[in-house]
C-alpha positions in Angstrom: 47.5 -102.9 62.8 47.1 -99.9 64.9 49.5 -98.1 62.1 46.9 -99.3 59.5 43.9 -98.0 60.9 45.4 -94.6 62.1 46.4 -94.2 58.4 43.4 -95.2 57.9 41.8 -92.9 59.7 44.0 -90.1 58.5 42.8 -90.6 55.1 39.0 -90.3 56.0 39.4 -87.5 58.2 41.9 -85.5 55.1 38.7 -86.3 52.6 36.5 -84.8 55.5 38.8 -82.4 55.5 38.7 -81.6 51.6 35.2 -81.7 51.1 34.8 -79.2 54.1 37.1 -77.1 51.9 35.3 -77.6 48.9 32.1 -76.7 50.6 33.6 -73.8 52.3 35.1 -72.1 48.8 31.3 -72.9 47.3 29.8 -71.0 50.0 31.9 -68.2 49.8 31.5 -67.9 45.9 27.8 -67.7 46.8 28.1 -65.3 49.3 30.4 -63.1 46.8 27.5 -63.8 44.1 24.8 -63.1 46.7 26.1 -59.5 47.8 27.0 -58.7 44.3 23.1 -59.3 43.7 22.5 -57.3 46.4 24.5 -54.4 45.2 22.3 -54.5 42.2 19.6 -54.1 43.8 20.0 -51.7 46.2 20.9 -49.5 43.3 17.8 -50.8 41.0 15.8 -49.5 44.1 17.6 -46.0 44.3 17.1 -45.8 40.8 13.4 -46.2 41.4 13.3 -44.4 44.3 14.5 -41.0 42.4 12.6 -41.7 39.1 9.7 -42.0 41.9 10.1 -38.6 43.4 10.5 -37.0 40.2 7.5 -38.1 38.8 6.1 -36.8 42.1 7.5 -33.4 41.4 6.3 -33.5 37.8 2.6 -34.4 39.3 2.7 -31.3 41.6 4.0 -29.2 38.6 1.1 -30.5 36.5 -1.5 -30.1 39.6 -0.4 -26.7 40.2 -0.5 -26.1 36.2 -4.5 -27.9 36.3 -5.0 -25.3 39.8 -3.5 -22.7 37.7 -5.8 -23.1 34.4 -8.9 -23.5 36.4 -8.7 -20.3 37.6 -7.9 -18.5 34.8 -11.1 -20.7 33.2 -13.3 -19.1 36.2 -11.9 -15.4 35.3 -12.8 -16.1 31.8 -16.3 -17.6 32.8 -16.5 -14.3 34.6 -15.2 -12.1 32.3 -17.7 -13.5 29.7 -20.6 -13.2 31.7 -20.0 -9.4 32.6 -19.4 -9.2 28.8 -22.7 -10.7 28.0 -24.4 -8.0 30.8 -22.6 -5.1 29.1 -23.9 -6.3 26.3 -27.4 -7.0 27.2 -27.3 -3.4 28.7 -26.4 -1.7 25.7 -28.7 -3.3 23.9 -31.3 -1.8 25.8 -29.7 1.5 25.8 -29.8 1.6 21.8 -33.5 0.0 21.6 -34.6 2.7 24.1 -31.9 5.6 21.9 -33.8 3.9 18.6 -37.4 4.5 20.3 -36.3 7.7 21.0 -35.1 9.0 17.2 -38.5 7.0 15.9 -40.5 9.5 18.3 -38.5 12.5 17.2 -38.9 11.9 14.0 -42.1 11.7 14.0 -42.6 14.8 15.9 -40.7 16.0 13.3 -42.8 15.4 10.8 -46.2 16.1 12.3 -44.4 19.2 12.8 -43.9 19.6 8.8 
């Protein structure tokens, strides 16, 4: 009797046993699957971490292009405007130059 339910208790305690096993290998598996996961993602996320700072170069590139063009808009805004003095100036100058043939020319003739 004693034989009997040591055996028995052998038995119970080897299917413990197994399905500690069992469990054991599935956790395991899932641990390799989980760090494998992991790897994958810590190299998605460097990935994205460099695509990140280049477009954060390419922005400073294009903001220093945008600095860049709005200054050379301001020279030409500047550049215009002294044109459009010049202009106005020498307009003047060849209404006054004008005047001053019409009023020769007539001294001319009252001359004649």
């Amino acid at each position: 009797k004693r034989l009997d339910h040591l055996s028995h208790r052998n038995s119970q305690l080897q299917e413990k046993n197994e399905h500690l096993e069992q469990q054991l290998k599935w956790e395991k598996e899932v641990k390799r699957q989980n760090e494998k996961e992991n790897e994958q993602l810590e190299q998605q996320l460097e990935r994205e971490k460099e695509a990140k700072r280049q477009n954060e170069q390419e922005n400073e590139q294009l903001k220093r292009q945008l600095e860049q063009k709005e200054q050379e808009n301001e020279q030409l805004k500047q550049q215009l405007k002294w044109e459009k003095e010049e202009k106005k100036q020498n307009e003047q100058e060849n209404e006054q130059l004008k005047q001053l043939l019409e009023q020769k020319e007539q001294e001319k003739t009252q001359k004649e």
